[in-house]
N, C-alpha and C positions, 0 to 999 in steps of 0.2 A: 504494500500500500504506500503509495506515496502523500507526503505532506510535505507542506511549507512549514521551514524551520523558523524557528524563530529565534532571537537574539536574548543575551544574556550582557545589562552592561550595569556595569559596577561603579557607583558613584560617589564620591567622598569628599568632604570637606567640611570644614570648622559651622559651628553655631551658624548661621545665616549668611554665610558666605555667598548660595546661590543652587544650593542643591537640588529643594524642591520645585523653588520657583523655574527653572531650566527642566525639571521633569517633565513639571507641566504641562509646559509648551510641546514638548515630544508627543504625550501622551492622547491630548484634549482632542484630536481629530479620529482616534483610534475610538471604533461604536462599542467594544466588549471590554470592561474593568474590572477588577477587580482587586481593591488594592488595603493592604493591611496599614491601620488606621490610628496607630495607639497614643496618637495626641488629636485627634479626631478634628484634623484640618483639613481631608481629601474633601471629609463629609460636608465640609463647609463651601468646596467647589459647588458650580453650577452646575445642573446634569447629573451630580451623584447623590444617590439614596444610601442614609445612612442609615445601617446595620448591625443589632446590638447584641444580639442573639444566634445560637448554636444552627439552633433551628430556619431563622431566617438566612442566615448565609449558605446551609447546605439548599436549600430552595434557589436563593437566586445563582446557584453552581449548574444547579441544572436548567438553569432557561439559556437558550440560544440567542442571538440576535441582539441588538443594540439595548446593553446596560452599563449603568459606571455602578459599583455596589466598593462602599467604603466600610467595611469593618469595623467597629469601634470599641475592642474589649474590655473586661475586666477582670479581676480575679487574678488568676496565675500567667499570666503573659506568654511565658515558655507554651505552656501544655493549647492557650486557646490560638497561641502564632502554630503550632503544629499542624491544629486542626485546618487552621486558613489554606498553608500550602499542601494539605491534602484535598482541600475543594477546588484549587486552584489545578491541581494535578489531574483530577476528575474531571473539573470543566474543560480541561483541552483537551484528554486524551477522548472523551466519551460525547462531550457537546460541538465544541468547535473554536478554533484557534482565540485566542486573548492576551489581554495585557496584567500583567501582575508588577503593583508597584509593595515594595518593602518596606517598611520605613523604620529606622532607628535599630539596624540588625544586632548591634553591638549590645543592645538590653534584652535580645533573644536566644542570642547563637555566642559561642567562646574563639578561642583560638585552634579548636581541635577540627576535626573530621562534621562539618555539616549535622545536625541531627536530624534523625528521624523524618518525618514528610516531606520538610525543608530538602533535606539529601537527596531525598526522591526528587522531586523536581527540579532541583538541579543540572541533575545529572540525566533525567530522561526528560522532562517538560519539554526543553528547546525542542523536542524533533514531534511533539506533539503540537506544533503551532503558538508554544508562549515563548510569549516577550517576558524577559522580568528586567524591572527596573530595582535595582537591590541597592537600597542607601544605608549609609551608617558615615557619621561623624569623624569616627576612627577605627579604620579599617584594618589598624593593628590587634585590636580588641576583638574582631568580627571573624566569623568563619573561614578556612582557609579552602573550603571547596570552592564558593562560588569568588575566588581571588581566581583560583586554576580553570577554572571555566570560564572566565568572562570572554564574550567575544570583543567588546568595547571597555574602555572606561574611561571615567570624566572627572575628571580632575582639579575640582577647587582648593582655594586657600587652606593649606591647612593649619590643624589648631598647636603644632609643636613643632619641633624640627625631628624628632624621634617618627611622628605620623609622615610628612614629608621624607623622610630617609625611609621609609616602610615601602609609599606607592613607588618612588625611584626603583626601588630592588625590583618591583611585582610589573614595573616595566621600560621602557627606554627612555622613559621620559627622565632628563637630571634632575637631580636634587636641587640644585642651583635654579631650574625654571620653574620647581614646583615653591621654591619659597620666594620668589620675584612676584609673585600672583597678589592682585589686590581683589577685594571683595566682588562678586560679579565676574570676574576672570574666572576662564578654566581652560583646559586644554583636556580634548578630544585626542583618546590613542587610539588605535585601530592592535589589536592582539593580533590576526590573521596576517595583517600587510606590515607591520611595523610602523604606519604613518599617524605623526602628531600635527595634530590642527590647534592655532589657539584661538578662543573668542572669546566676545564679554555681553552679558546680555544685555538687555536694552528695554527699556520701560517705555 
């Protein structure tokens, strides 16, 4: 059977640098979301139904066709971010291609081997049709599967020179141009091609 793969790209950088705001703009044209929510700002977008329950998220995994579904948990964060990337795993493999936004992975996931659902989709989602936009602050704190998978990553301001000497190592990009970056800067890597683009967004 063949499918459209989808991408996996890894985004980092300090407190309000430009992370989400730059997501966003990726994402707002894509008609299928579904994105984990845990300061509950997706849900604050236009177009997205926020989501507060077990039950209502495994519902909206199973409908097809143009949804944004923001997540908004509580409780154990670990065990309900689990649950998310196993609906998000479901909805591509069994409904149809999507977008999966992460947010704040470094409060979910360690420095070890991906956990559990999270791992799963990782490592199979992409060839099911998802995109995952996977952010965290500090990507030295965060999981080292989706470092090894990413097909992209993007690169802002970051918040130490320890974080900046981390994304350096995880790609070509120097250390020297990852700490030249001002707020709203970042630079775009390409993992496949080797190529760095830099930009700055624009309001």
């Amino acid at each position: 059977m063949k499918t459209q793969d989808g991408r996996l790209i890894v985004i980092g950088g300090a407190s309000r640098s430009g992370k989400t705001a730059w997501t966003r703009r990726e994402v707002m044209k894509q008609p299928r979301i579904l994105a984990w929510d845990p300061e509950d700002q997706w849900a604050q977008e236009r177009g997205f139904k926020r989501v507060t329950t077990r039950k209502a998220l495994l519902a909206a995994a199973h409908v097809g066709g143009p949804q944004k579904v923001a997540y908004v948990a509580g409780g154990d964060l670990k065990a309900e971010f689990d649950f998310w990337a196993g609906c998000v795993q479901y909805a591509g493999r069994y409904v149809g291609p999507l977008a999966a936004i992460a947010e704040e992975l470094a409060d979910v996931t360690s420095q070890s081997k991906a956990p559990g659902n999270w791992g799963i989709l990782l490592r199979r989602g992409l060839k099911r049709g998802v995109t995952i936009y996977a952010i965290s602050q500090r990507w030295a704190e965060a999981d080292k599967t989706a470092m090894g998978n990413a097909s992209e990553f993007v690169i802002f301001r970051q918040a130490t020179g320890d974080d900046a000497r981390y994304m350096a190592r995880k790609t070509r990009v120097s250390e020297e141009q990852i700490n030249a970056l001002k707020p709203l800067d970042f630079i775009r890597y390409d993992s496949g091609s080797g190529e760095a683009s830099a930009g700055r967004l624009k309001f």
